[in-house]
Legacy VTK file of the C-alpha trace (Angstrom):
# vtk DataFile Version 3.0
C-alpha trace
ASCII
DATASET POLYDATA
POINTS 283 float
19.936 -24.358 -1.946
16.975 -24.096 0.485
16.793 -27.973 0.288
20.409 -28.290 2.069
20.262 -25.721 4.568
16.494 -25.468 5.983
17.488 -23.047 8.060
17.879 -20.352 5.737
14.126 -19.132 5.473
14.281 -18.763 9.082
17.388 -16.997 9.735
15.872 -14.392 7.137
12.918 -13.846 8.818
14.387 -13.787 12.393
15.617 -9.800 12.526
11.905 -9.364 11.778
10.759 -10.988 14.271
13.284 -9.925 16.785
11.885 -6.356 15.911
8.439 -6.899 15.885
9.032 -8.414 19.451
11.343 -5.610 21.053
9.411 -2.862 19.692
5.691 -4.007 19.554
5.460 -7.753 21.889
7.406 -6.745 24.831
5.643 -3.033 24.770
2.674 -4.083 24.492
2.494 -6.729 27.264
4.029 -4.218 29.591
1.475 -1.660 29.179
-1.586 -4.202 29.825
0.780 -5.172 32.836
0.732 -1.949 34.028
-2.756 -0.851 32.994
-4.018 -4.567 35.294
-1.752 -4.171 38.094
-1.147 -1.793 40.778
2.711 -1.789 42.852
3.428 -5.068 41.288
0.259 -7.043 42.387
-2.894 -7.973 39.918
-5.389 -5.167 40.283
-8.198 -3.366 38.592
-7.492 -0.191 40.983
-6.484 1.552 37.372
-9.172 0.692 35.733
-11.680 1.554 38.354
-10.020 5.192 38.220
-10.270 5.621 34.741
-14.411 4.679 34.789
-14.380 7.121 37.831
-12.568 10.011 35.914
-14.963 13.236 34.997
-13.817 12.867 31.479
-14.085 9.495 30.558
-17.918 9.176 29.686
-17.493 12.623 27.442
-14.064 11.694 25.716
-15.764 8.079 25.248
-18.973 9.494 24.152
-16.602 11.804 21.397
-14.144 9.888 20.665
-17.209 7.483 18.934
-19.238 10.439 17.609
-16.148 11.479 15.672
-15.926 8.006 14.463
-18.742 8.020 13.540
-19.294 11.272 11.979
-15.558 11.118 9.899
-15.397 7.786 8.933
-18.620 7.154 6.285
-18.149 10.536 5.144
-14.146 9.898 4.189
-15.181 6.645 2.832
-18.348 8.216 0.513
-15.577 10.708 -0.834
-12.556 8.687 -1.207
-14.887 6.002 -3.567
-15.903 9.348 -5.098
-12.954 10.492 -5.848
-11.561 7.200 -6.745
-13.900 6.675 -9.273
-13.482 10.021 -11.001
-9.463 9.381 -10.883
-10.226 5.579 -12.811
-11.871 7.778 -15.659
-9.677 10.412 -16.309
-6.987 10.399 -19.189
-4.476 13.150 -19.016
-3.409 14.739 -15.755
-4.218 12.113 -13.215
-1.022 11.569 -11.252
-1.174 15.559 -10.817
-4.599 15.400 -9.723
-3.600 12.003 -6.966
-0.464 14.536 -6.344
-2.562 17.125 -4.656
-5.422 15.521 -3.499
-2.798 13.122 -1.198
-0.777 16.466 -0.113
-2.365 16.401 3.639
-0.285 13.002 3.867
2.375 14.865 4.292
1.457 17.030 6.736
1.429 16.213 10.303
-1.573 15.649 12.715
-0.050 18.590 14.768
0.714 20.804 11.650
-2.797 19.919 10.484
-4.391 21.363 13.650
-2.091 24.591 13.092
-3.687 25.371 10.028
-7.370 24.763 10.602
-6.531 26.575 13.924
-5.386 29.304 12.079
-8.473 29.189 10.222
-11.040 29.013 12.261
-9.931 30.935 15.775
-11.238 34.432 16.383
-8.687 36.398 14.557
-8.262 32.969 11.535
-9.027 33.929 7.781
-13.048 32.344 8.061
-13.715 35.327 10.357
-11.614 37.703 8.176
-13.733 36.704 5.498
-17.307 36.229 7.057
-16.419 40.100 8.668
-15.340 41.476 5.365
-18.684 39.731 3.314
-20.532 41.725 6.244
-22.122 38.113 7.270
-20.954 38.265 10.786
-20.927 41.775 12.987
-17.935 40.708 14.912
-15.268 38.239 15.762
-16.886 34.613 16.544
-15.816 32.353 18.839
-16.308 29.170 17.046
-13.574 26.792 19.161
-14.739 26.979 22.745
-16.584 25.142 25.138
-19.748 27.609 24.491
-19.989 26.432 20.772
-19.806 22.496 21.549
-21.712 22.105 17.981
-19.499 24.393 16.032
-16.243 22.763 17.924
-17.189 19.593 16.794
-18.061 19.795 13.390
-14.718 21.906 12.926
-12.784 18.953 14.344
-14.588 16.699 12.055
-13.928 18.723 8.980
-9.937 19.053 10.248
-9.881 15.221 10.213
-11.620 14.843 7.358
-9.717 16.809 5.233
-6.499 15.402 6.936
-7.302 12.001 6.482
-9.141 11.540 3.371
-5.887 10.954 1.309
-5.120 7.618 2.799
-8.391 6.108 2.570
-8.633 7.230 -1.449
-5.073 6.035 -1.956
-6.028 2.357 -0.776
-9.637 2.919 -2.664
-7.221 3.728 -5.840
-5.610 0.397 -6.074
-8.629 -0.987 -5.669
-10.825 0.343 -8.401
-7.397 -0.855 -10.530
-7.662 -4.342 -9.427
-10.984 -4.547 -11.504
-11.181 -6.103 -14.624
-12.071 -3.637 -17.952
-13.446 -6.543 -19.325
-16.621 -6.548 -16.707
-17.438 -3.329 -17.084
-17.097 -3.081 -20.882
-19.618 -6.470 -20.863
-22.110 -4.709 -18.703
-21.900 -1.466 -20.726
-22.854 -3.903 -23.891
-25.554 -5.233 -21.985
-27.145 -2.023 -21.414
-26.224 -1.469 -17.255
-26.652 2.087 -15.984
-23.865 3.466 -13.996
-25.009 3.083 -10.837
-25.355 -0.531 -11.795
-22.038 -1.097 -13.032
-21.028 0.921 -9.594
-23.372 -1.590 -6.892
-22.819 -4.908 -8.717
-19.450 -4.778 -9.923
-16.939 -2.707 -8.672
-18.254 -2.808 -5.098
-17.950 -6.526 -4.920
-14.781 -6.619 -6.165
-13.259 -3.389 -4.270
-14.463 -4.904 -1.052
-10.525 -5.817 0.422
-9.403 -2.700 -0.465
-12.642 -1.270 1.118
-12.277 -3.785 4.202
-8.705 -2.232 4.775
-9.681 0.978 4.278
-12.306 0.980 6.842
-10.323 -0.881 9.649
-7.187 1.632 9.023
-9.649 4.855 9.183
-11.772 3.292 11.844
-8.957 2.923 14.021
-6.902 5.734 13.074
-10.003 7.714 14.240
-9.940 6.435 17.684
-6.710 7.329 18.154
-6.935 10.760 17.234
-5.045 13.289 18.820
-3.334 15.720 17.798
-6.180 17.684 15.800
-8.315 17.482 18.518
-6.069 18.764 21.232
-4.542 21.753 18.955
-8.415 23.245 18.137
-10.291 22.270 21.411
-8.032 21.243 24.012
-9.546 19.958 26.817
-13.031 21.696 25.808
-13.773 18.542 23.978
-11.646 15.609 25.315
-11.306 12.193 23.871
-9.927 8.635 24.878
-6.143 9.368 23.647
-6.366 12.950 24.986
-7.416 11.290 28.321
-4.399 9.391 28.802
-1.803 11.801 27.538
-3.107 14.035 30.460
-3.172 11.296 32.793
0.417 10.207 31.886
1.673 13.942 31.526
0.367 15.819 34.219
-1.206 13.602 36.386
1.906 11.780 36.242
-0.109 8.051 36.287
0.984 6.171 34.282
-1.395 3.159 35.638
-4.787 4.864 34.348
-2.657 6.110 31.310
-2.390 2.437 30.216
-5.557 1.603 30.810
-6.677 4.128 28.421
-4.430 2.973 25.952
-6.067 -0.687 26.663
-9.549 0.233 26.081
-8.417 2.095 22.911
-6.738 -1.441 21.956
-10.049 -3.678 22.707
-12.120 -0.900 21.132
-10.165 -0.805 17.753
-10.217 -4.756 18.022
-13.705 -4.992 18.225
-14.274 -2.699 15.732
-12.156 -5.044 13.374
-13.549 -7.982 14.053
-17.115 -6.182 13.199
-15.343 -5.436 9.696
-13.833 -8.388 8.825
-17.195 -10.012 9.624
-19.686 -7.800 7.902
-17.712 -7.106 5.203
-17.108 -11.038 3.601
-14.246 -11.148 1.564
-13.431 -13.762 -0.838
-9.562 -15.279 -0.176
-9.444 -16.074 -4.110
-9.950 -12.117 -4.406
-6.995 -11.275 -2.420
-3.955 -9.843 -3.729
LINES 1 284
283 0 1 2 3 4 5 6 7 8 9 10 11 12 13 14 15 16 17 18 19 20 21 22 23 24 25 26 27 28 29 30 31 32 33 34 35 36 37 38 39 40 41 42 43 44 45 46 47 48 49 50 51 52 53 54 55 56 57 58 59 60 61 62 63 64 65 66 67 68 69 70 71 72 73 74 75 76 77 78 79 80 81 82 83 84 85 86 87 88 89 90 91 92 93 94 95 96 97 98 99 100 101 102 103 104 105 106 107 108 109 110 111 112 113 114 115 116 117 118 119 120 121 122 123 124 125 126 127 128 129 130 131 132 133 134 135 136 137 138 139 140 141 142 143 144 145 146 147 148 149 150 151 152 153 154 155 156 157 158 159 160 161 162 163 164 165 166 167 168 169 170 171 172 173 174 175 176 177 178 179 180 181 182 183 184 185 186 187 188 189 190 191 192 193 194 195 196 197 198 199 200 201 202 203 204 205 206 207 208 209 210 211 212 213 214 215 216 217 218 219 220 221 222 223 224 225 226 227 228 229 230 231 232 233 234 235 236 237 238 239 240 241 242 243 244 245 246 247 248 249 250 251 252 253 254 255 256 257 258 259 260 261 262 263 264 265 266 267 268 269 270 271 272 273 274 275 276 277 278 279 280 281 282
């Protein structure tokens, strides 16, 4: 049938594309536009403004730490947990049910309930007070406690955003063969053996994908950060929502949005490199 009419395959695809293009393509293009040009004329005026803001070396600077402070650990638990999930029998899919309920909770909702934990009055104080650890109320979410602000953000992340990675590390760790690890089991492997030289190898797409889709996921983060700290620890996407929002710029707001882009690129293109993958391997 496809022989006759050619066409076909293309006029199938074509409300795909014409999607892809009105809602990703033509936004896209506009907001570089706007992030390179100032009243209709080429210009770096934006950019210049956004290297000259008071925030943008700090939400920079945390934006990365957070990267790099949530990302390894998510990955190190999600194989964890992965693995345990490949070994169990009975009760697994109720085990996967829970450990993937923060998926459906919002970034915002997420916030909400670590805010609720942590903020003067939140249960961890309740509960410190009550042990008799702490004397009084702590402040542990303001720009006094930088350290304990941070590492609350990174464990509000973490837990939010595990799920995802340990879903994709999940098919993975079913893509590999029994067969190999029954053969090095006969041949007297340890576990950590069987762990380095064989499912490693052949998880690494899933683990490729999991890293680009945390990696950049993490610098876009938002919502967690701005419900806990605010603008007592600002980062790249917090930047331009206040820039577009109550600055009312929506120039230097784009050009935040552009270095997020080139940043999340490059960080991709570091993946896909480091991380070889063989094609054949591919699902």
């Amino acid at each position: 049938m496809t022989q006759n009419r050619p066409w076909i395959p293309y006029a199938l695809i074509l409300p795909s594309v014409v999607f892809l293009c009105l809602l990703f393509v033509v936004p896209l293009v506009q907001t570089i536009w706007l992030a390179i040009s100032e009243n209709g004329v080429p210009s770096l005026a934006n950019m210049r403004t956004m290297a000259g803001d008071l925030n943008f070396g700090r939400s920079l600077i945390n934006t990365f730490l957070l990267t790099l402070a949530v990302v390894p650990i998510q990955i190190i638990m999600a194989l964890t947990m992965g693995s345990m999930v490949s070994k169990m029998g009975g009760g697994r899919e109720t085990i996967l049910w829970i450990w993937t309920i923060p998926l459906g909770i919002s970034d915002l909702a997420a916030g909400m309930v670590w805010l609720s934990i942590l903020q003067n009055t939140g249960y961890l104080n309740s509960i410190l007070f009550g042990m008799g650890i702490i004397e009084r109320q702590t402040a542990w979410l303001t720009y006094q406690t930088p350290v304990a602000l941070f590492i609350g953000i990174a464990i509000a992340e973490i837990w939010r955003g595990t799920a995802i990675v340990m879903i994709i590390i999940v098919a993975g760790l079913n893509q590999v063969p029994k067969e190999f690890k029954e053969a090095a089991e006969i041949f007297g492997a340890s576990q950590w053996t069987r762990f380095t030289r064989i499912t490693l190898p052949l998880i690494r797409p899933a683990l490729q994908s999991a890293l680009i889709l945390r990696t950049v996921l993490a610098f876009e983060v938002f919502a967690v950060v701005y419900t806990l700290g605010g603008r007592n620890f600002p980062v790249l996407v917090g930047e331009a929502y206040n820039w577009q929002n109550q600055n009312q710029n929506y120039g230097v707001a784009a050009a935040y949005a552009v270095l997020i882009m080139v940043i999340s690129l490059a960080a991709t293109l570091v993946y896909l490199k480091a991380i070889k993958v063989d094609p054949e391997r591919l699902p």
